[in-house]
C-alpha positions as CSV (number, residue, x, y, z in Angstrom):
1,X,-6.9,-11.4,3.5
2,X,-5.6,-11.3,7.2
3,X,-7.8,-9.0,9.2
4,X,-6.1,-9.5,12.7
5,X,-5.0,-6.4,14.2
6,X,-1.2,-5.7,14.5
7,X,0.6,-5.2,17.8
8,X,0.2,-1.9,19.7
9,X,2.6,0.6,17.7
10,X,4.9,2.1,20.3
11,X,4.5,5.6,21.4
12,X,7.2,7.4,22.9
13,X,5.7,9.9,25.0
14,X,2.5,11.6,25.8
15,X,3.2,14.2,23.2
16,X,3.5,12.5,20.5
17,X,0.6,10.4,21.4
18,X,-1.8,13.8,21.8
19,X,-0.7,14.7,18.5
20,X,-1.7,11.4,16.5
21,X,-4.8,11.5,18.5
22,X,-5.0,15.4,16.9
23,X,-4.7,13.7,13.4
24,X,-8.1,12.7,11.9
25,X,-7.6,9.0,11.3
26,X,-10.9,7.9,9.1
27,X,-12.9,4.9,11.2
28,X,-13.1,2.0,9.8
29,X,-16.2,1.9,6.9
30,X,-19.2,-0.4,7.9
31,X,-19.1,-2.3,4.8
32,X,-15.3,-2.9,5.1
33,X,-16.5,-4.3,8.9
34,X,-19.2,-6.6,7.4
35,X,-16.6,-7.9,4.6
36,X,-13.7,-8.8,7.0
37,X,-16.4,-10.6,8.8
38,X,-17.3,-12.5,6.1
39,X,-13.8,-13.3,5.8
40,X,-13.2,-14.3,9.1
41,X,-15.6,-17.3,8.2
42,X,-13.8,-20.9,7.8
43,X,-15.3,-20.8,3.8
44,X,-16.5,-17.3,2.9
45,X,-19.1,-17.2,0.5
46,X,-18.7,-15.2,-2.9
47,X,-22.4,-15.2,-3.0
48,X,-23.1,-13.4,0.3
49,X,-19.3,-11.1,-0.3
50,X,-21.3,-10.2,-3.7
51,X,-24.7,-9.2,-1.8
52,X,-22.7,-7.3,0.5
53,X,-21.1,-4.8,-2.0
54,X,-23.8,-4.6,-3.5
55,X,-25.2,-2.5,-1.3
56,X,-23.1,0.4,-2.9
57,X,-23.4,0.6,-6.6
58,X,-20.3,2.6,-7.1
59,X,-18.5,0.1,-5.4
60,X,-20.1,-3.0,-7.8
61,X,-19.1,-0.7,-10.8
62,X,-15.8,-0.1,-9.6
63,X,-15.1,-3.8,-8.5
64,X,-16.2,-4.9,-12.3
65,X,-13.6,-2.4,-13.7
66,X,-11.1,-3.5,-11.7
67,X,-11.9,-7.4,-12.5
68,X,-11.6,-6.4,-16.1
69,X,-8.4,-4.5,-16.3
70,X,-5.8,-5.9,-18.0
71,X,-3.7,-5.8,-15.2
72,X,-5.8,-8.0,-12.3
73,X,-8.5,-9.3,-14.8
74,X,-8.5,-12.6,-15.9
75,X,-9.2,-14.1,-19.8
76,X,-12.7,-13.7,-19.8
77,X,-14.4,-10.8,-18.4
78,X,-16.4,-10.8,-15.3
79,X,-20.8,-9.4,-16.3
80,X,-21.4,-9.7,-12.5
81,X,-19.9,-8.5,-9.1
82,X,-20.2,-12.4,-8.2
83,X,-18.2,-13.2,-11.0
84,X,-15.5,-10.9,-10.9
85,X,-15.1,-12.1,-7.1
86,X,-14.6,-15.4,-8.8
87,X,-12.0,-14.2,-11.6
88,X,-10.1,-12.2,-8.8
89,X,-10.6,-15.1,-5.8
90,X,-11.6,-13.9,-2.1
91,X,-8.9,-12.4,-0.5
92,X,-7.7,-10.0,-3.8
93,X,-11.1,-8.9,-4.2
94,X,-10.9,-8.2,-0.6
95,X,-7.9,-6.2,-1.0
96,X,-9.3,-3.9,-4.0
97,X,-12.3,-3.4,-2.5
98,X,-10.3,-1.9,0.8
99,X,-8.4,0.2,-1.4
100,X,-11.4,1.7,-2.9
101,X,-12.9,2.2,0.8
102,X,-10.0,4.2,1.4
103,X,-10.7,6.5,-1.4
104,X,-13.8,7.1,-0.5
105,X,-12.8,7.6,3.3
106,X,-9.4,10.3,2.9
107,X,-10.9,13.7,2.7
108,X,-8.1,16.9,0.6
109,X,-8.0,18.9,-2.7
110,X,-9.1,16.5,-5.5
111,X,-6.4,17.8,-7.1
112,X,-3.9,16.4,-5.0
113,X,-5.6,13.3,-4.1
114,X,-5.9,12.4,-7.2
115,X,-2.7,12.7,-8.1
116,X,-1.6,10.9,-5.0
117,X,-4.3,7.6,-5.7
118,X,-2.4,7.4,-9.4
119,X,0.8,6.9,-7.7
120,X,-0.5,4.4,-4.6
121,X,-2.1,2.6,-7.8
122,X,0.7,2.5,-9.3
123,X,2.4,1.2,-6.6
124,X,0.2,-1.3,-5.5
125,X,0.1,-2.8,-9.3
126,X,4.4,-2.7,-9.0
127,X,4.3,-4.6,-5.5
128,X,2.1,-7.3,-6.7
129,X,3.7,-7.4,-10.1
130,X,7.0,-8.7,-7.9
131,X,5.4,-10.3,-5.2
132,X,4.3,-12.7,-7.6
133,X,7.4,-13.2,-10.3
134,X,9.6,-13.6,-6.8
135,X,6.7,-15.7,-4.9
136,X,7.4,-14.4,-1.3
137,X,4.0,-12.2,-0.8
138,X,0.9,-13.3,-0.9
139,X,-0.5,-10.9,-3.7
140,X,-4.0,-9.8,-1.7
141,X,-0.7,-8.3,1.1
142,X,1.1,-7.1,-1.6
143,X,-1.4,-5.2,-3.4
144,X,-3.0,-3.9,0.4
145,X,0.5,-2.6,1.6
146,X,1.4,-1.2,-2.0
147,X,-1.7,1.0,-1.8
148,X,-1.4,1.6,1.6
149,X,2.0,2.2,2.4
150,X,2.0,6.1,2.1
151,X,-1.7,6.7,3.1
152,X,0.1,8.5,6.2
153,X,0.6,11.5,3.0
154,X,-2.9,13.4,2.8
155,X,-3.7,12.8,7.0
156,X,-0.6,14.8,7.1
157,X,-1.7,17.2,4.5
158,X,-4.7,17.6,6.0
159,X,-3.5,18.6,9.7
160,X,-0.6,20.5,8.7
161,X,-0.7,24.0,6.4
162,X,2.8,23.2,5.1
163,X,3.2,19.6,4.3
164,X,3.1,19.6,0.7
165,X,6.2,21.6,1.2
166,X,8.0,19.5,3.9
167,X,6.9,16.2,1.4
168,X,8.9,17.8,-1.7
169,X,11.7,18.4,0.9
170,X,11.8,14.8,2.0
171,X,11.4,13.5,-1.5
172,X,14.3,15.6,-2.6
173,X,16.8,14.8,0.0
174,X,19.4,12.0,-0.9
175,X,20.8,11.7,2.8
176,X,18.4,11.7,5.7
177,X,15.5,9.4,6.2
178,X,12.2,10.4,4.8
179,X,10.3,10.0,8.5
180,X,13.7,11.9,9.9
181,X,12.5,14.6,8.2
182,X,8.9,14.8,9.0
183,X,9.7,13.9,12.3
184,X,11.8,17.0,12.6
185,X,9.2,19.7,11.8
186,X,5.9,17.7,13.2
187,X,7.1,14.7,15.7
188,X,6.1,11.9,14.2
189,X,5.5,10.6,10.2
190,X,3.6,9.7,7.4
191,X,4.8,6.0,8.3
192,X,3.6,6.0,11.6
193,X,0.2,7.8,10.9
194,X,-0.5,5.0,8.1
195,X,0.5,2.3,10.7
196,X,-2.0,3.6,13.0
197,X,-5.1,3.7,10.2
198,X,-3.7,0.1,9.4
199,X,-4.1,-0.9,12.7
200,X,-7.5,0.8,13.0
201,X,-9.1,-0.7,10.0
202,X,-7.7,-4.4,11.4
203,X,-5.5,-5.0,8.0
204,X,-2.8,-7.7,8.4
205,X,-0.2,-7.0,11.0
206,X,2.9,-7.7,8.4
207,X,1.3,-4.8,6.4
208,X,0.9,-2.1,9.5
209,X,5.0,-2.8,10.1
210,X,6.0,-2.8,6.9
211,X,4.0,0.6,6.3
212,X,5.5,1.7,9.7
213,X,9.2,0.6,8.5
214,X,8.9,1.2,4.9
215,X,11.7,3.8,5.2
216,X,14.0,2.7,7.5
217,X,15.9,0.4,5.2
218,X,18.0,-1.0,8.3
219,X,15.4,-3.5,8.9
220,X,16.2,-4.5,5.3
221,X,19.9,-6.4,7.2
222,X,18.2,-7.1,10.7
223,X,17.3,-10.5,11.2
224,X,15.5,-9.4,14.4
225,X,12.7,-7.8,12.1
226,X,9.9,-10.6,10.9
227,X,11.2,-11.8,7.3
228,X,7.5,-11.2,5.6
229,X,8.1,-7.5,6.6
230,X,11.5,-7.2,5.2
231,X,10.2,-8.7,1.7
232,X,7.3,-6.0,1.2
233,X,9.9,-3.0,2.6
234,X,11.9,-4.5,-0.4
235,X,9.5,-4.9,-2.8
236,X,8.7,-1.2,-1.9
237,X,11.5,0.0,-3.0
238,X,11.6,-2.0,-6.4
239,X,8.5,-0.7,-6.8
240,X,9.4,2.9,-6.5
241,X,12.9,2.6,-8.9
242,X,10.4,1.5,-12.0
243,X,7.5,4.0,-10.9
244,X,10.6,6.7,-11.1
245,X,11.7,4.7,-14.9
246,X,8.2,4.6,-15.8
247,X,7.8,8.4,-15.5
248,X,10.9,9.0,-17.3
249,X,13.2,9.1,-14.6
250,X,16.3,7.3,-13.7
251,X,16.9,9.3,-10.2
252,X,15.6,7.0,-6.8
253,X,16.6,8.8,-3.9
254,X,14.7,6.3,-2.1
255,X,16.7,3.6,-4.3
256,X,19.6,5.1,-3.5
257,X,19.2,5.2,-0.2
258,X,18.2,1.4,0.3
259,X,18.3,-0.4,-2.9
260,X,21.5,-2.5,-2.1
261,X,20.2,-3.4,0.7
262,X,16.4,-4.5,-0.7
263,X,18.5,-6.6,-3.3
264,X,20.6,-8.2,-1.1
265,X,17.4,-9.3,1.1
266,X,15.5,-10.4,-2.0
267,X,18.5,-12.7,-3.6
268,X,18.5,-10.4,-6.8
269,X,21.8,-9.8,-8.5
270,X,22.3,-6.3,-9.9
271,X,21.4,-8.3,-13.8
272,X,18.6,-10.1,-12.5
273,X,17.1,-6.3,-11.1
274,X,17.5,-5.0,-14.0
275,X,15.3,-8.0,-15.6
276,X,12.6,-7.6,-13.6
277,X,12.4,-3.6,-13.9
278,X,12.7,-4.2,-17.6
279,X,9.8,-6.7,-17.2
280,X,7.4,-4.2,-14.9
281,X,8.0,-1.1,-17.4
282,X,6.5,-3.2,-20.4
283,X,3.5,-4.4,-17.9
284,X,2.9,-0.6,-17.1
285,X,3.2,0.6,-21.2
286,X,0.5,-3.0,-21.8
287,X,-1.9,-1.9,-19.3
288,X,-2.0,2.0,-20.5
């Protein structure tokens, strides 16, 4: 798992920068510091990555149930945190176990998080799901920007009274840009919130862009934007068309909006799609 820092985000004026500064962005956790320096080691040690979570018992038990899921576990099931490090490898046990951090660190209505965690799950599950039957993410990315990508959401809910309403706006609008939207009524977005936290925790830079561009599907035709980023913008949006089936809907605004173009980038003809939406709905039913 990459743990360099992206490039400085750009701000464009000091405005908008006083008002991310206003936005409660969680720091970085102290276990999450000591695993990414583990990482950072030329051959990290699932020995000492095991004594290190398990310092927090919930985050052992959590890490086994994950290892043991039909969906990330392996054949055999994993009796110890060291051996479900093993099952997953380093780097995708390193992504889980950041997701789970960020669980812990986003404060709202339980409620609504919850709600929110079953769809970046969800997500996250999708994204890796076609990162590997394309083989153009790494799945440890994948998984990270999958879970990540709309973390921006409940920062947002928290610092502003009316988001929930100006989200089911956005998510209802089949003509302007998601960000335009939130832009509009707060000056700036979920995307650019969740780049910054990115950023903060020092997750891979090709995750903090994609999470920054993940709805601006121009980048999707602009050869200018790093190819790695295109891919997970892409696989984004596959993602969201069978989270939309798998809930018993056929209506994407999102896919509307760039779906051609996250086809055309990925090499996928309009049969091929349909394959591979066909093939995440009956991973989804499996793993319920």
């Amino acid at each position: 798992m990459t743990t360099v820092a992206a490039p400085a985000m750009p701000v464009e004026n000091a405005v908008e920068e006083a008002l991310m500064r206003s936005i409660r962005i969680p720091p970085r956790p102290s276990l999450l510091v000591d695993l990414q320096r583990e990482l950072a080691q030329s051959d990290p040690s699932p020995r000492r990555i095991a004594r290190i979570i398990g310092n927090d018992v919930g985050m052992s038990g959590a890490l086994l149930k994950l290892a043991n899921s039909p969906f990330f576990g392996a054949a055999r099931k994993a009796k110890s945190v060291e051996q479900g490090i093993n099952f997953l490898g380093i780097n995708q046990c390193a992504a889980l176990l950041t997701g789970l951090l960020a669980r812990q660190a986003i404060d709202g209505k339980e409620a609504d998080l919850n709600a929110f965690w079953e769809i970046s799950a969800r997500r996250a599950q999708a994204v890796v799901f076609f990162s590997r039957k394309l083989r153009i993410a790494p799945p440890d990315i994948a998984h990270t920007f999958g879970l990540f990508c709309d973390i921006g959401v409940p920062l947002l809910m928290n610092r502003f009274a009316d988001y929930a309403a100006t989200y089911a706006d956005a998510c209802d609008n089949a003509e302007q840009a998601f960000t335009a939207i939130e832009d509009s009524r707060y000056s700036t977005n979920h995307a650019a919130i969740g780049c910054l936290l990115a950023r903060n925790w020092g997750l891979s830079p090709d995750v903090s862009w994609a999470i920054l561009l993940h709805h601006d599907y121009r980048v999707l035709d602009d050869p200018a934007t790093d190819d790695a980023v295109r891919s997970l913008v892409a696989l984004a949006l596959l993602a969201e068309k069978g989270i939309a089936r798998f809930h018993g809907s056929n209506l994407s605004y999102e896919w509307e909006k760039g779906g051609d173009q996250a086809c055309r980038h990925l090499g996928l003809s309009e049969d091929e799609t349909a394959d591979l939406l066909d093939e995440l709905h009956e991973a989804f039913h499996t793993e319920r």
